[in-house]
N, C-alpha and C positions, 0 to 999 in steps of 0.2 A: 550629459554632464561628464566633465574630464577624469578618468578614475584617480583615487587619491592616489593607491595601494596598486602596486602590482603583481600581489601573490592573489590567488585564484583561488575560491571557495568549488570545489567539484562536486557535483551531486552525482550520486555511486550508486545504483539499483542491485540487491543484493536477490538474488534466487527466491522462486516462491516455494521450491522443491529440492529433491534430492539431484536433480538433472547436472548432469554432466554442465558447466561453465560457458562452455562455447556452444551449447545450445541455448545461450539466454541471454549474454554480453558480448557484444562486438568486441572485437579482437583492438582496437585502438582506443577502448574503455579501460581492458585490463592490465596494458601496456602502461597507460594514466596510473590509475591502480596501485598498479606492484612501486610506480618511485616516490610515492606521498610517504613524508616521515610522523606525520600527525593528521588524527581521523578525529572526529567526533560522530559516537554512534548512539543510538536507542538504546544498542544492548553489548557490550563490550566481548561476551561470549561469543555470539554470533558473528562480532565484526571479524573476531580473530577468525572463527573458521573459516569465513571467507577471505580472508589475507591468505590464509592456509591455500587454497588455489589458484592464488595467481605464483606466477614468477617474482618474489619479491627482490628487488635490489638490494637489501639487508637484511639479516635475521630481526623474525616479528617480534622478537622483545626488544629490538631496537624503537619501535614504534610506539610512538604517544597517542593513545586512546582515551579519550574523556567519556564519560557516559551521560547523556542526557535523557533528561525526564521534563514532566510534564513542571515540576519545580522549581528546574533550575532556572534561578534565576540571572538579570539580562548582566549583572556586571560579570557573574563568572563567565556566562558565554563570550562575553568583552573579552575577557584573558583569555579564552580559549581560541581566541580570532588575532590574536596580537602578532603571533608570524606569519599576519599577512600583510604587514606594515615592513617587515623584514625580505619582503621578494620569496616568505615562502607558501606553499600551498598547501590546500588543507582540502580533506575529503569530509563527507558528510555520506552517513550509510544509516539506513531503517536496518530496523528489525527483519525484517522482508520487504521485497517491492522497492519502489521509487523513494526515496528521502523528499520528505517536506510535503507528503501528499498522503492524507491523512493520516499524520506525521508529526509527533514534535517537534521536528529539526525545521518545520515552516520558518521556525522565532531564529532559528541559525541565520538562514538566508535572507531573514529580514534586516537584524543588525550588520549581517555583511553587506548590504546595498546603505544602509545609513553609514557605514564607515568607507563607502567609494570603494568599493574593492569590486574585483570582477563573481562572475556566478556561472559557472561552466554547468548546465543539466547533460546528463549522459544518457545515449536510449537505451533501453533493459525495459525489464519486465516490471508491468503494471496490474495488479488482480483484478481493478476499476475495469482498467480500461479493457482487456482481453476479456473478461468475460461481460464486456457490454458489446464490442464485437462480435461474439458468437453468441448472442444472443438473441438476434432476429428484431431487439425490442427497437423504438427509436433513439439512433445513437447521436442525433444532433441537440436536443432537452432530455438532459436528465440531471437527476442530483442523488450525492452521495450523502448519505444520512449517518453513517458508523454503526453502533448499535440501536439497536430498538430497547425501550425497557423493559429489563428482566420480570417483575410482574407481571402475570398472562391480560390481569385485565388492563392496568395500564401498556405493555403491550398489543392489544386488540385497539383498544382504543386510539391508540400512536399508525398502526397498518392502516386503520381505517380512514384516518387524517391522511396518511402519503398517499391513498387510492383517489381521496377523492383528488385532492393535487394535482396527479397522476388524469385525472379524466381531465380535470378542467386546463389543463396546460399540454396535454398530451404529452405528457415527461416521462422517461423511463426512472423509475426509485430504485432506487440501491442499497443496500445492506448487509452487515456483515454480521457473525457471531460467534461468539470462543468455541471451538469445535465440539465441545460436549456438551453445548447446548443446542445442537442443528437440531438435533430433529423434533423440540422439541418448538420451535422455531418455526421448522416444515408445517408442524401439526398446526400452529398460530396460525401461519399465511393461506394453510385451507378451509380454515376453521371461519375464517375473519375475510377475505376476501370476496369479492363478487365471481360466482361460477366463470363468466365471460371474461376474466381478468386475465391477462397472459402471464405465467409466471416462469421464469429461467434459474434453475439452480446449476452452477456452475460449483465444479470440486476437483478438488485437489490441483490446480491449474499450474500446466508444466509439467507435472508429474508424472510418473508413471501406471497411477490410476486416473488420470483426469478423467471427467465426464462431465457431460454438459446438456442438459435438455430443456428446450422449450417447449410448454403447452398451457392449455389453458387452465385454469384451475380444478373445473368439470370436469376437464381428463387427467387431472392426476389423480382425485379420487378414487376414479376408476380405472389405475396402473398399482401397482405394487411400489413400494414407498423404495427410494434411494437410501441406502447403506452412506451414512452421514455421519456418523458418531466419530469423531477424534480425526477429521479433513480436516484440511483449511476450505471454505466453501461459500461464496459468492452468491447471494438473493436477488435477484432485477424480477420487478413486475412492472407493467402499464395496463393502466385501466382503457 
């Protein structure tokens, strides 16, 4: 289909860590980056800081930042996409990681494809995907599930449905959890699992503690538990 609009919706991967920029954005990302005069972000705080490191073409108070949520609704995202009816371009940034990948800004680049506008994805850092990578598990089936719920027993009860998944598809499961809930998390996934389950915790990824290990769940019991409390930290098991 012939694009309506020829301002460009750019998808902007933002750090999972404190890492230096150019260990995690290509250099023709940030270039992009620094000349956008309008963002829409997850978290407006965060966007800034990451403006704060690129080379910006104007001071960052020049810059129009909307914040989106899981709320907002699709007319104001409309307005927030209107200079791109105008030839101008607009960036789209998460909280962390890839934008529109387990991500509110999905609904961004959605209205932006029904208003014929172009959708530029930039490569950067993915928490998904890098620690399904390093993780040994099957990286061609798997699925991203978000949170598990908070409840231990409805949590047991939800691992034990993705295990079995998990066996009968041969799918790698994925999961994430607010950092001050990991290890309590941990203690779910050994508790609740099948011994013979391979299970991958993946932390702080990027950073200057990451850590990553794969085993089975019978030998995590029997290691000494990973230092988890207030990471960002990445769950993949396959049964």
């Amino acid at each position: 289909m012939q694009t309506q609009h020829t301002g460009i919706l750019h998808l902007i991967p933002v750090g999972l860590s404190e890492a230096p920029i150019d260990a995690w954005l290509p250099s023709h990302a940030q270039t992009q980056a620094a000349t956008l005069t309008h963002y829409i972000a997850e978290n407006a705080k965060t966007a800034r800081a990451f403006l704060k490191l690129l080379a910006l073409e104007r001071p960052i108070q020049e810059i129009d930042i909307q914040t989106l949520s899981a709320k907002t609704d699709s007319q104001t995202i409309r307005s927030w996409l209107a200079p791109l009816q105008n030839n101008q371009s607009i960036g789209l940034v998460s909280e962390a990681g890839c934008p529109a990948v387990a991500d509110p800004g999905a609904r961004v680049v959605a209205l932006a494809h029904e208003l014929g506008a172009s959708v530029k994805p930039w490569t950067g850092p993915s928490s998904i995907m890098l620690g399904l990578m390093a993780s040994g598990l099957d990286g061609q089936r798997f699925a991203f599930h978000g949170y598990a719920p908070v409840k231990p027993d409805e949590r047991s009860r939800q691992l034990k449905q993705w295990e079995q998944l998990s066996a009968r598809l041969s799918q790698t499961q994925i999961l994430i959890e607010t950092p001050y809930r990991n290890a309590a998390m941990f203690d779910s996934l050994l508790q609740t699992l099948n011994p013979k389950t391979r299970l991958c915790v993946a932390s702080d990824l990027t950073g200057s503690h990451e850590w990553i290990r794969t085993m089975t769940v019978n030998e995590w019991k029997k290691s000494s538990k990973p230092e988890l409390t207030g990471k960002p930290t990445l769950f993949l098991f396959q049964a």
